[in-house]
SEBASE-154664 format. One record per residue: residue number from 1; residue in one letter; chain; x, y, z of N, C-alpha, C in turn. Coordinates in steps of 0.2 Angstrom, whole numbers, m for minus. Layout:
# SEBASE-154664
<rec><k>NUM</k><r>A</r><c>A</c><n_east>X</n_east><n_north>Y</n_north><n_up>Z</n_up><ca_east>X</ca_east><ca_north>Y</ca_north><ca_up>Z</ca_up><c_east>X</c_east><c_north>Y</c_north><c_up>Z</c_up></rec>
...
This chain:
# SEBASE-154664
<rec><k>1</k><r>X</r><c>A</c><n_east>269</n_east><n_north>167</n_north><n_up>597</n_up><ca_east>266</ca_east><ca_north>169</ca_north><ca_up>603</ca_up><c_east>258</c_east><c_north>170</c_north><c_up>601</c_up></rec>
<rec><k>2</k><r>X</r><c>A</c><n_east>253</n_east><n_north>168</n_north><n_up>606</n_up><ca_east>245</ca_east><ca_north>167</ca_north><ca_up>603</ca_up><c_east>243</c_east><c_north>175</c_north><c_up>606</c_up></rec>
<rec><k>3</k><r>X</r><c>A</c><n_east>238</n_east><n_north>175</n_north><n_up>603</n_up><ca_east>235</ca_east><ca_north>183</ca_north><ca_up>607</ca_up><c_east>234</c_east><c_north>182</c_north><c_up>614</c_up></rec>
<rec><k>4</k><r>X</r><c>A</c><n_east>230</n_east><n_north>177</n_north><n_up>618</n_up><ca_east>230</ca_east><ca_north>178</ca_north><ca_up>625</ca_up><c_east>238</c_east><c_north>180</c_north><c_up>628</c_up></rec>
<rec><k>5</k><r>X</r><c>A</c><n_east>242</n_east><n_north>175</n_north><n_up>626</n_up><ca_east>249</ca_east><ca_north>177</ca_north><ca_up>630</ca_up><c_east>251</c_east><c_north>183</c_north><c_up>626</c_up></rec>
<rec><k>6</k><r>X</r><c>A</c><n_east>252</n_east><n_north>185</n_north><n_up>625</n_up><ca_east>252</ca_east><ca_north>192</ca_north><ca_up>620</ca_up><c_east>249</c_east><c_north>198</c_north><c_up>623</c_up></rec>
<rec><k>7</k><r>X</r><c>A</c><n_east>241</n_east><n_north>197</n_north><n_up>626</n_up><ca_east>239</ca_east><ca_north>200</ca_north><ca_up>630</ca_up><c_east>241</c_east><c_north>200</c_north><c_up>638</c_up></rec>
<rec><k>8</k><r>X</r><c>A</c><n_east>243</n_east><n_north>195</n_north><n_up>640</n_up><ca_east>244</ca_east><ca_north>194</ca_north><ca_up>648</ca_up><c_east>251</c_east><c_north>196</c_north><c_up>647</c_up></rec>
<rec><k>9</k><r>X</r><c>A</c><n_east>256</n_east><n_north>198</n_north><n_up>644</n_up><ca_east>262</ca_east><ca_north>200</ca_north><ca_up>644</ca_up><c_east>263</c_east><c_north>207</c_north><c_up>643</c_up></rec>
<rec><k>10</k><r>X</r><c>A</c><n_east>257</n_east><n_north>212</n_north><n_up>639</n_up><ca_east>256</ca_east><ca_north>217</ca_north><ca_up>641</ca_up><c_east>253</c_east><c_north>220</c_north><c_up>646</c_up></rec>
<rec><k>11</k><r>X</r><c>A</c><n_east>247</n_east><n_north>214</n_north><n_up>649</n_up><ca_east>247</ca_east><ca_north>218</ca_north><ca_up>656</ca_up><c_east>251</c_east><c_north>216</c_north><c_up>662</c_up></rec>
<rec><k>12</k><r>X</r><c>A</c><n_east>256</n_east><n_north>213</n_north><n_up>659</n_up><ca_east>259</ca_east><ca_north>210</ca_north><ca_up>666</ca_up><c_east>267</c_east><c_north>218</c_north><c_up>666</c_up></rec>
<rec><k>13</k><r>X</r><c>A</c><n_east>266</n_east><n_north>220</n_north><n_up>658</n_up><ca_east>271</ca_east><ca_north>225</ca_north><ca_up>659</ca_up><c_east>269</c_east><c_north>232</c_north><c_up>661</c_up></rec>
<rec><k>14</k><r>X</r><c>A</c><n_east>262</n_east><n_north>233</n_north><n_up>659</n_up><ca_east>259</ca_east><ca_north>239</ca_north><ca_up>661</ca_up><c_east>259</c_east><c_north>238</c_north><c_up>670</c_up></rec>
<rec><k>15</k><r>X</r><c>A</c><n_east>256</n_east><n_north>233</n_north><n_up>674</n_up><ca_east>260</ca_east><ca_north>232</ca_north><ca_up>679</ca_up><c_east>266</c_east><c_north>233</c_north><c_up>684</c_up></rec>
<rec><k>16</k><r>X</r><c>A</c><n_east>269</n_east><n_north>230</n_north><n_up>681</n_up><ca_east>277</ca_east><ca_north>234</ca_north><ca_up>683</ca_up><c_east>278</c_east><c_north>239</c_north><c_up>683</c_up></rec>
<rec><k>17</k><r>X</r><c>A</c><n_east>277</n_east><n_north>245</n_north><n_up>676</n_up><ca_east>278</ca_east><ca_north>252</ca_north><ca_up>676</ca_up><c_east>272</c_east><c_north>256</c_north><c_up>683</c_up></rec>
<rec><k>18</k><r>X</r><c>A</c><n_east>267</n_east><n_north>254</n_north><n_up>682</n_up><ca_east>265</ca_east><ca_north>256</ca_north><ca_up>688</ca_up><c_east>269</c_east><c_north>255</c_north><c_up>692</c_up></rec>
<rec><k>19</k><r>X</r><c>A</c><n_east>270</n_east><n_north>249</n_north><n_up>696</n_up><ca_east>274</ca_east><ca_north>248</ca_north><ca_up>700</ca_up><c_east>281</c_east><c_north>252</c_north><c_up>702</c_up></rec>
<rec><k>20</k><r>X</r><c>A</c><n_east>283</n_east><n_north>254</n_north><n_up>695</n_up><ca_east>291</ca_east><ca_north>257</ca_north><ca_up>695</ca_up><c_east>290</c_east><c_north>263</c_north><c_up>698</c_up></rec>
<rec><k>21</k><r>X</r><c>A</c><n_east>283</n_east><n_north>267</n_north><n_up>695</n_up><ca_east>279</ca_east><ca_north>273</ca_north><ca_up>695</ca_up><c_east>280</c_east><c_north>274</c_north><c_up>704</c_up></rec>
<rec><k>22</k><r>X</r><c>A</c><n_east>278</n_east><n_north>270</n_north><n_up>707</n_up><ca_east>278</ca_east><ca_north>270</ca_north><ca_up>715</ca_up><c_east>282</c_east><c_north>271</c_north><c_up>718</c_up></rec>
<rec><k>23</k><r>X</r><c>A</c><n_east>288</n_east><n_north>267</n_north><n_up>717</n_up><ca_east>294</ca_east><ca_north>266</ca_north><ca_up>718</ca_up><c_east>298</c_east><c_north>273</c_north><c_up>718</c_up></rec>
<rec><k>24</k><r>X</r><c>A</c><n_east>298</n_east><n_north>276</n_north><n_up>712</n_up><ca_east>300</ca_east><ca_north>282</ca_north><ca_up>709</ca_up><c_east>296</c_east><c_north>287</c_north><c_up>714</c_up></rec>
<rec><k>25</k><r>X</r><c>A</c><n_east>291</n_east><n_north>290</n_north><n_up>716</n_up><ca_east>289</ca_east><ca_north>293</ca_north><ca_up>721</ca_up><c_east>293</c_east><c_north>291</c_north><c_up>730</c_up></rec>
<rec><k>26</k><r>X</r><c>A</c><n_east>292</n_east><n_north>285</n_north><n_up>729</n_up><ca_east>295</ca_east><ca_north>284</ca_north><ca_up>737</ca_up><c_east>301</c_east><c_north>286</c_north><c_up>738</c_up></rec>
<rec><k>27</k><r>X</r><c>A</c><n_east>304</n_east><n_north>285</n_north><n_up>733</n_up><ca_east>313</ca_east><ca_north>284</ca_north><ca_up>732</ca_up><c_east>315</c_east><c_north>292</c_north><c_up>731</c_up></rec>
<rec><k>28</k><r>X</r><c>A</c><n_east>309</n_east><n_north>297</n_north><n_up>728</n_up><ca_east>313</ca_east><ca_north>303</ca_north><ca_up>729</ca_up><c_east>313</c_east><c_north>308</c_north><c_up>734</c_up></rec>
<rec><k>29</k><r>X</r><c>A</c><n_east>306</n_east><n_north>305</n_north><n_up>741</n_up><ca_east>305</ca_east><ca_north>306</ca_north><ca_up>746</ca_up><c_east>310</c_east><c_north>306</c_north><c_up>751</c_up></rec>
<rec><k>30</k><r>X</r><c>A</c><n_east>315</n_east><n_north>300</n_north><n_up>750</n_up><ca_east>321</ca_east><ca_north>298</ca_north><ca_up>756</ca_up><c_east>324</c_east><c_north>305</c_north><c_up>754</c_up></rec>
<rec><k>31</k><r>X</r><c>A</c><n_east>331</n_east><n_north>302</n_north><n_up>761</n_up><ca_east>336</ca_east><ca_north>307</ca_north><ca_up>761</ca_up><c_east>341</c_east><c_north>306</c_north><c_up>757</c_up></rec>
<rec><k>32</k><r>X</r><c>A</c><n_east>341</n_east><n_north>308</n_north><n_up>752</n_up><ca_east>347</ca_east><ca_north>305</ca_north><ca_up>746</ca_up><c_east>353</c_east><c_north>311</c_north><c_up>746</c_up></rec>
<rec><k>33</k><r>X</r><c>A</c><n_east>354</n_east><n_north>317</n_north><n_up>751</n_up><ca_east>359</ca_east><ca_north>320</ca_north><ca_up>750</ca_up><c_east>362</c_east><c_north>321</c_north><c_up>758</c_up></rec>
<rec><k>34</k><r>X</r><c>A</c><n_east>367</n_east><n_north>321</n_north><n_up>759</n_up><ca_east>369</ca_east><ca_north>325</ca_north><ca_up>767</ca_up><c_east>376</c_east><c_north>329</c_north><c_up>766</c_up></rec>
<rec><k>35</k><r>X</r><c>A</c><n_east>375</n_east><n_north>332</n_north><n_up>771</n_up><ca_east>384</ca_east><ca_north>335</ca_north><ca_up>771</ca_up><c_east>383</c_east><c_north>339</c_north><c_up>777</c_up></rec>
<rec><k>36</k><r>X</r><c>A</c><n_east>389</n_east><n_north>338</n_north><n_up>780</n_up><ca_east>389</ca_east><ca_north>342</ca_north><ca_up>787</ca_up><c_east>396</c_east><c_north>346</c_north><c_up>786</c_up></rec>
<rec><k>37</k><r>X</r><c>A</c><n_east>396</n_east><n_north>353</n_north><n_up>791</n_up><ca_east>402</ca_east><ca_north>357</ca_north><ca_up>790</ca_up><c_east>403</c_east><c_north>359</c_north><c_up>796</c_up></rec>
<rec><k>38</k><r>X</r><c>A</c><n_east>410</n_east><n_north>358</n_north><n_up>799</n_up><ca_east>410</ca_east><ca_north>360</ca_north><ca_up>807</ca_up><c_east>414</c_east><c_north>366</c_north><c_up>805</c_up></rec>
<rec><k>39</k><r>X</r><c>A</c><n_east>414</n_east><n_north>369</n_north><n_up>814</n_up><ca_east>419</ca_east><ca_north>376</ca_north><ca_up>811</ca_up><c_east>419</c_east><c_north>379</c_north><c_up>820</c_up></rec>
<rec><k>40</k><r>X</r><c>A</c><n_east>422</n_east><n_north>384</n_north><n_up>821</n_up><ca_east>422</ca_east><ca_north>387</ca_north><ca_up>830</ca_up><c_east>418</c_east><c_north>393</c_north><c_up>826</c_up></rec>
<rec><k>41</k><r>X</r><c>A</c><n_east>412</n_east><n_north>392</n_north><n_up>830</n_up><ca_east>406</ca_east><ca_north>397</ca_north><ca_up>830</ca_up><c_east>408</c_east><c_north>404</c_north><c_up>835</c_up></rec>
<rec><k>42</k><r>X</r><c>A</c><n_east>412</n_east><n_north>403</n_north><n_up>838</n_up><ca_east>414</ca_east><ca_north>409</ca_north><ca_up>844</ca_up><c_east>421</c_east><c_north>411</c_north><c_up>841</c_up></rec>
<rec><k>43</k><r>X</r><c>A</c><n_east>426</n_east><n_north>417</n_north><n_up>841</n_up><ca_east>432</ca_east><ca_north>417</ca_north><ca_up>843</ca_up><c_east>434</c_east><c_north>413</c_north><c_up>849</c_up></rec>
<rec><k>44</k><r>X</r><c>A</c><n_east>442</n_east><n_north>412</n_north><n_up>849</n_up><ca_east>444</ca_east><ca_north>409</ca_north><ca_up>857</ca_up><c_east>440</c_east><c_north>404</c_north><c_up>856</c_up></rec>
<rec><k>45</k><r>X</r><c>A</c><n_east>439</n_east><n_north>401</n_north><n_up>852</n_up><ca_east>436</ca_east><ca_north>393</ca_north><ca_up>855</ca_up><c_east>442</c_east><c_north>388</c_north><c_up>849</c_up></rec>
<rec><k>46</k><r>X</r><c>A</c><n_east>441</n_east><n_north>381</n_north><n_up>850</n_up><ca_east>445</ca_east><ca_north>377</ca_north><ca_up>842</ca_up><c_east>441</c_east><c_north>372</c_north><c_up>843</c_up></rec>
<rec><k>47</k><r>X</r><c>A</c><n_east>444</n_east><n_north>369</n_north><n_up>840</n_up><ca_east>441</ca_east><ca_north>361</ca_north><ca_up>839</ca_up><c_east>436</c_east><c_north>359</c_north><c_up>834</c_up></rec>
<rec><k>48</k><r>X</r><c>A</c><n_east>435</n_east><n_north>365</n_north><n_up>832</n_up><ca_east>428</ca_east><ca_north>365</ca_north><ca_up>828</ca_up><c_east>425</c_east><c_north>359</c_north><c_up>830</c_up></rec>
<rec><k>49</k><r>X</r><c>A</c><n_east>418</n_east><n_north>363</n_north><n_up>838</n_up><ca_east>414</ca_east><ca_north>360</ca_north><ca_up>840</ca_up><c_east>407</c_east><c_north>361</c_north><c_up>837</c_up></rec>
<rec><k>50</k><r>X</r><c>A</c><n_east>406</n_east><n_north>366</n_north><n_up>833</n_up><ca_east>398</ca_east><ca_north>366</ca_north><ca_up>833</ca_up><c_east>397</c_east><c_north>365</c_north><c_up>824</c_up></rec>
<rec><k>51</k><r>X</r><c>A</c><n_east>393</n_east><n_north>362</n_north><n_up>821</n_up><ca_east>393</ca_east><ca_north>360</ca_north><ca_up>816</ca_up><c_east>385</c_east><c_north>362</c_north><c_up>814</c_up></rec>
<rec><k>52</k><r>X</r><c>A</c><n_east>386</n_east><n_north>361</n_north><n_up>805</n_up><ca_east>378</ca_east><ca_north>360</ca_north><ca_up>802</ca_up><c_east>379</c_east><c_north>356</c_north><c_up>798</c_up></rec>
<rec><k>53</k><r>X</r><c>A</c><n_east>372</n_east><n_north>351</n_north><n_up>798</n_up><ca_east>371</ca_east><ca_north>346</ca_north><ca_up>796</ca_up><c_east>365</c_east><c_north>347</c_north><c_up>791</c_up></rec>
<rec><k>54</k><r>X</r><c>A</c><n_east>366</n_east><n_north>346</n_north><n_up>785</n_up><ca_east>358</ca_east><ca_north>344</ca_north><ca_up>781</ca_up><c_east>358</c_east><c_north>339</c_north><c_up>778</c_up></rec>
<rec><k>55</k><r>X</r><c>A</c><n_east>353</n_east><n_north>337</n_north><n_up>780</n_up><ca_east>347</ca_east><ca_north>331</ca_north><ca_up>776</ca_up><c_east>343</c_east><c_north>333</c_north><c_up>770</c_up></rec>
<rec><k>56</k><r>X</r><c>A</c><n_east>345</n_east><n_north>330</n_north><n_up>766</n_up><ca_east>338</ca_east><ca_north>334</ca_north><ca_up>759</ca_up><c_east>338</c_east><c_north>328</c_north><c_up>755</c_up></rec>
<rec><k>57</k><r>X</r><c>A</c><n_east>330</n_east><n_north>330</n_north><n_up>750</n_up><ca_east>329</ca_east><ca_north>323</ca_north><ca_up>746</ca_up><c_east>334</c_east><c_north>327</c_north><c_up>740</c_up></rec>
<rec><k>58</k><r>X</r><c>A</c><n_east>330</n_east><n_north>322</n_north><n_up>732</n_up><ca_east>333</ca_east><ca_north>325</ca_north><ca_up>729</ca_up><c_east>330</c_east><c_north>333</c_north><c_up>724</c_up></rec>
<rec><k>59</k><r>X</r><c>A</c><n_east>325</n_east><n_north>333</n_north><n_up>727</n_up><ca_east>321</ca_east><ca_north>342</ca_north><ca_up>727</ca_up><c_east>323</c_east><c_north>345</c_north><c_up>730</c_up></rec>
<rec><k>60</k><r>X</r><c>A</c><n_east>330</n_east><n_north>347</n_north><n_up>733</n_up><ca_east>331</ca_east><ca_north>350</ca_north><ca_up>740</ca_up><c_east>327</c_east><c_north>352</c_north><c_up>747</c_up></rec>
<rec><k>61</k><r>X</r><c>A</c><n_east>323</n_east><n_north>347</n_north><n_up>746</n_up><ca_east>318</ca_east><ca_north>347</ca_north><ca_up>753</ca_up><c_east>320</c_east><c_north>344</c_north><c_up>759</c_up></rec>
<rec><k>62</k><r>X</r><c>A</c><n_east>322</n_east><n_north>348</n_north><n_up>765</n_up><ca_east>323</ca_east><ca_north>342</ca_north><ca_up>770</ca_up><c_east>323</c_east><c_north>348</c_north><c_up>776</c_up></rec>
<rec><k>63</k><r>X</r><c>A</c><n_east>330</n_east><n_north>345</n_north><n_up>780</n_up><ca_east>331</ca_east><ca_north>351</ca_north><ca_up>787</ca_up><c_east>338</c_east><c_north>353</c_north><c_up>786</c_up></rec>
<rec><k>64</k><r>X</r><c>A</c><n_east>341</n_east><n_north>356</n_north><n_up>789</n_up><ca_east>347</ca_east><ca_north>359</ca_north><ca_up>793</ca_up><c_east>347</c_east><c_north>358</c_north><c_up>800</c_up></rec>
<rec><k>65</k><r>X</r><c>A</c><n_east>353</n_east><n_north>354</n_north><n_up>803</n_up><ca_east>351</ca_east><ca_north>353</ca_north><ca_up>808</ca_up><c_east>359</c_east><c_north>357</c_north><c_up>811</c_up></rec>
<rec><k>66</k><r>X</r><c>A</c><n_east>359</n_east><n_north>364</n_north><n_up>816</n_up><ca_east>364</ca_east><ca_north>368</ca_north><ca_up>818</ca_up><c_east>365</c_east><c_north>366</c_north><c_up>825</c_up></rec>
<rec><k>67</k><r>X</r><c>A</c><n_east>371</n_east><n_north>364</n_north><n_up>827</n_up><ca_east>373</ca_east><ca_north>362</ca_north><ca_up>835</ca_up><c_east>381</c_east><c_north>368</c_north><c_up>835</c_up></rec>
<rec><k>68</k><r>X</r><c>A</c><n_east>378</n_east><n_north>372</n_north><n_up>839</n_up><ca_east>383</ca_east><ca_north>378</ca_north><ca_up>842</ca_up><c_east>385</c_east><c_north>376</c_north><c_up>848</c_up></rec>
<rec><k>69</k><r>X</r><c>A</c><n_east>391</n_east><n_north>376</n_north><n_up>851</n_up><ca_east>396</ca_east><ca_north>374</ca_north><ca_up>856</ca_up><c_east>398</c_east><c_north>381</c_north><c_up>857</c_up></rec>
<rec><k>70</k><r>X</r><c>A</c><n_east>395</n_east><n_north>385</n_north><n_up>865</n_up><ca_east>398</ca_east><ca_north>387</ca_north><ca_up>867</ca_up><c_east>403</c_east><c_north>383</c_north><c_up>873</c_up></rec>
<rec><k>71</k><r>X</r><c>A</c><n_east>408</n_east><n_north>390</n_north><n_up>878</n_up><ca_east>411</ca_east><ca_north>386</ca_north><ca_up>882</ca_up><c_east>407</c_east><c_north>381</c_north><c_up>887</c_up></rec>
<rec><k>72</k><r>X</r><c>A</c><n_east>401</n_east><n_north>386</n_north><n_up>890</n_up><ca_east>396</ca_east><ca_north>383</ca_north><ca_up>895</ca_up><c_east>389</c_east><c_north>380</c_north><c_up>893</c_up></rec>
<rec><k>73</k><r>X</r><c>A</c><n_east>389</n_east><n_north>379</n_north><n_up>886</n_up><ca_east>382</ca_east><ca_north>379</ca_north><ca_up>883</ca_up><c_east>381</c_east><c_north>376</c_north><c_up>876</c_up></rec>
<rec><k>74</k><r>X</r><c>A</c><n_east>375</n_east><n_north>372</n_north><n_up>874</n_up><ca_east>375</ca_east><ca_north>371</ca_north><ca_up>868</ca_up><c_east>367</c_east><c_north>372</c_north><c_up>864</c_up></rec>
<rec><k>75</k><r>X</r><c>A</c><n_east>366</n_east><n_north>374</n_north><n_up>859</n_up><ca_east>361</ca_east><ca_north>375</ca_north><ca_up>856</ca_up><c_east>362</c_east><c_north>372</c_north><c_up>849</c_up></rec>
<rec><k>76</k><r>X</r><c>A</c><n_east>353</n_east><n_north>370</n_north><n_up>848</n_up><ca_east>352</ca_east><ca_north>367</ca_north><ca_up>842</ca_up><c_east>346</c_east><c_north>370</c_north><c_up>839</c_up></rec>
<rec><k>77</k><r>X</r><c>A</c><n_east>348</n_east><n_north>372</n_north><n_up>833</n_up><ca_east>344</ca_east><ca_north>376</ca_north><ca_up>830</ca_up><c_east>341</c_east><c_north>370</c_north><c_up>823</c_up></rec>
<rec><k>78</k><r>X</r><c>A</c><n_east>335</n_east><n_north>371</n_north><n_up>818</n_up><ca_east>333</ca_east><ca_north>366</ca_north><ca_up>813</ca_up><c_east>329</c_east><c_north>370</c_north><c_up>811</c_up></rec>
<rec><k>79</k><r>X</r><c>A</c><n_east>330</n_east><n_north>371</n_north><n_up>804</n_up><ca_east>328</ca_east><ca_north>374</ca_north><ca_up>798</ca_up><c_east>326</c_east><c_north>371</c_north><c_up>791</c_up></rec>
<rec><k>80</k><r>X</r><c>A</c><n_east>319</n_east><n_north>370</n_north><n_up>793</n_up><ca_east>316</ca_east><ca_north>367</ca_north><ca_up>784</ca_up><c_east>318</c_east><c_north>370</c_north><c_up>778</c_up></rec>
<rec><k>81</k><r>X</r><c>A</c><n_east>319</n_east><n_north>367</n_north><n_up>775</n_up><ca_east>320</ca_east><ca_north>370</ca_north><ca_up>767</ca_up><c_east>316</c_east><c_north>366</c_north><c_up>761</c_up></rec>
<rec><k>82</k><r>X</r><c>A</c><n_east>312</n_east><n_north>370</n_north><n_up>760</n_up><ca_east>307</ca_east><ca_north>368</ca_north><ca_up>753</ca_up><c_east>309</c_east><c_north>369</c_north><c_up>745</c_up></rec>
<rec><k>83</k><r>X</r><c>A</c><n_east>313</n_east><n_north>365</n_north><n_up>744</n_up><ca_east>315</ca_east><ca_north>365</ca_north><ca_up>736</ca_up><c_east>320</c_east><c_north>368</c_north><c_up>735</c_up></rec>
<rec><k>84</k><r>X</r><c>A</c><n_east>325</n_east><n_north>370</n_north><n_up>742</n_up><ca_east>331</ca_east><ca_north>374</ca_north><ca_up>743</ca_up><c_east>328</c_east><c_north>381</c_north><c_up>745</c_up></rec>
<rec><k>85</k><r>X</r><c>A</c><n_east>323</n_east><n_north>382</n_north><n_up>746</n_up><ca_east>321</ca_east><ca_north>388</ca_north><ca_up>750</ca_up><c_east>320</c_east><c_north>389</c_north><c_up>760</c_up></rec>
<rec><k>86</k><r>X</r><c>A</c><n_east>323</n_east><n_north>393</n_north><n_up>762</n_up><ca_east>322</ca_east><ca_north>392</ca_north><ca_up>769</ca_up><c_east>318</c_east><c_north>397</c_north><c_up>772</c_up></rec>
<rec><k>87</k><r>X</r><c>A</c><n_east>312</n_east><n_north>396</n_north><n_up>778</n_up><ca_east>309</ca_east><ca_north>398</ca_north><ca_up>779</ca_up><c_east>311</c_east><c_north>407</c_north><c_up>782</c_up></rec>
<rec><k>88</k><r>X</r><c>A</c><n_east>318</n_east><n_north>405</n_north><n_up>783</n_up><ca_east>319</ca_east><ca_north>409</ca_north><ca_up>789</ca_up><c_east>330</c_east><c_north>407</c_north><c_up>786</c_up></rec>
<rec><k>89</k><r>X</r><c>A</c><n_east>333</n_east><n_north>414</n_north><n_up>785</n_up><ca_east>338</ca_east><ca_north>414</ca_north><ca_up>784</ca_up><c_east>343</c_east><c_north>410</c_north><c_up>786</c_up></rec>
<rec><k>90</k><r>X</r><c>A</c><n_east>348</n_east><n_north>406</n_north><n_up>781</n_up><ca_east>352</ca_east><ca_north>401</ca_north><ca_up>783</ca_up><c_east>359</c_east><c_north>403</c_north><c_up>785</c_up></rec>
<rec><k>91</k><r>X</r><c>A</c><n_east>361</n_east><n_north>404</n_north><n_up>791</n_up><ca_east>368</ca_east><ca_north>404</ca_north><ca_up>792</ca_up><c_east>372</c_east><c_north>402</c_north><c_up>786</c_up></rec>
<rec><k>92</k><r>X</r><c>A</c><n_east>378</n_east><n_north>409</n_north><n_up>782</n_up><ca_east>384</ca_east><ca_north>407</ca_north><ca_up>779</ca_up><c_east>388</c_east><c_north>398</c_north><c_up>779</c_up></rec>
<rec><k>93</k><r>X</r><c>A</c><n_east>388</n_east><n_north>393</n_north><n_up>786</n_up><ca_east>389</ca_east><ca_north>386</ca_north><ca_up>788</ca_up><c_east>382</c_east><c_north>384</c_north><c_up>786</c_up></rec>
<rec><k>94</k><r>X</r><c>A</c><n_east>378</n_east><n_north>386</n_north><n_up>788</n_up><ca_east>373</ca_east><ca_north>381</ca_north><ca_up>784</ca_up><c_east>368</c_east><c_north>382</c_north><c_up>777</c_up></rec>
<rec><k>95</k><r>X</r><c>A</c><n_east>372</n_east><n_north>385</n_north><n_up>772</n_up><ca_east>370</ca_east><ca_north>387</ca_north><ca_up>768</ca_up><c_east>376</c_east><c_north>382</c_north><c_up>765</c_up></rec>
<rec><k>96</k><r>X</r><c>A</c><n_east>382</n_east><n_north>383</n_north><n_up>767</n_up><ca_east>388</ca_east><ca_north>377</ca_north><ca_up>764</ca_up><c_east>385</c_east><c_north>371</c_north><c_up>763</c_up></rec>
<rec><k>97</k><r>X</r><c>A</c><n_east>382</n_east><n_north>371</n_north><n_up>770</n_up><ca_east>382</ca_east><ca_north>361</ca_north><ca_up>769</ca_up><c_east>377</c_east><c_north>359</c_north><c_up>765</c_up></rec>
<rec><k>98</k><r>X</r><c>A</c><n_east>373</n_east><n_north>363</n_north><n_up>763</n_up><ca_east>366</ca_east><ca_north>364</ca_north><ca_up>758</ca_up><c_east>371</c_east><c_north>364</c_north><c_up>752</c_up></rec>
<rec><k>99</k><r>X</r><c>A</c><n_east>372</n_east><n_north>368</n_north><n_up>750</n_up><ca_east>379</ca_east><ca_north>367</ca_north><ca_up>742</ca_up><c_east>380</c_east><c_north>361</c_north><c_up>742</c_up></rec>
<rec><k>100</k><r>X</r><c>A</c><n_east>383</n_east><n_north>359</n_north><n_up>748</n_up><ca_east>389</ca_east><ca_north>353</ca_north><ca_up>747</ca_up><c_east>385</c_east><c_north>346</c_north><c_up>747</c_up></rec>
<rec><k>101</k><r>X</r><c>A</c><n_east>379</n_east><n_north>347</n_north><n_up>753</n_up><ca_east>374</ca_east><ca_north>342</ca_north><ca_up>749</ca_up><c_east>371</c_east><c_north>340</c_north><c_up>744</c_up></rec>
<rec><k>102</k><r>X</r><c>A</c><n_east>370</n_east><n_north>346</n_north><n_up>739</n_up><ca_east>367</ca_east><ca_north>344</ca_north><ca_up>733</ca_up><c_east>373</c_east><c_north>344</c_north><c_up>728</c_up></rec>
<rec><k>103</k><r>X</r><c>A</c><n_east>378</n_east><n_north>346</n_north><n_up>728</n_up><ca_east>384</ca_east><ca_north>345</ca_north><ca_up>723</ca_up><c_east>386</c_east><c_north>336</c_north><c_up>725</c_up></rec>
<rec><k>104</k><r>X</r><c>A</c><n_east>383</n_east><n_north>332</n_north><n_up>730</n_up><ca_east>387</ca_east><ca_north>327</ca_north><ca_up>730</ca_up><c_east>382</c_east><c_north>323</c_north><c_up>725</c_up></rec>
């Protein structure tokens, strides 16, 4: 192999790892973990209608997302988490699915 090819093959690799470099940022942006957990949020209710759901990358950063099922009513509550920190205390259910999320 002569020096110029020698040199263009180094920068064609120095290239790439850049490029891997970027890739490696976007890729640990997405949602790479989830887990949801249903349960009866009330006594007297079944079916386990109301559930929590979390989305995280893989720095525990994402949301919780809680849908409570009463008899005549429904609420959704979403709570960010930075780094597995919440801004504001995680329901016992949503604190599960944060676990279960990161353990998969």
């Amino acid at each position: 192999m002569n020096v110029s090819a020698s040199t263009a093959l180094v920068v064609a690799i120095a290239g790439l790892a850049v490029g891997l470099q970027r890739v490696d940022r976007r890729v640990d942006g997405v949602v790479a973990k989830s887990s949801i957990v249903r349960y009866d949020a009330y006594e007297n209710t079944g079916g386990h209608q109301s559930a929590s759901l979390a989305l995280l990358d893989s720095a525990r950063t994402g949301v919780v997302v809680t849908a409570i099922q009463g008899r005549d009513y429904a609420r959704i509550y979403m709570k960010e988490l930075d780094r597995g920190r919440a801004s504001v205390d995680l329901s016992p259910e949503e604190a599960e699915a944060v676990e279960r999320a990161m353990s998969r």
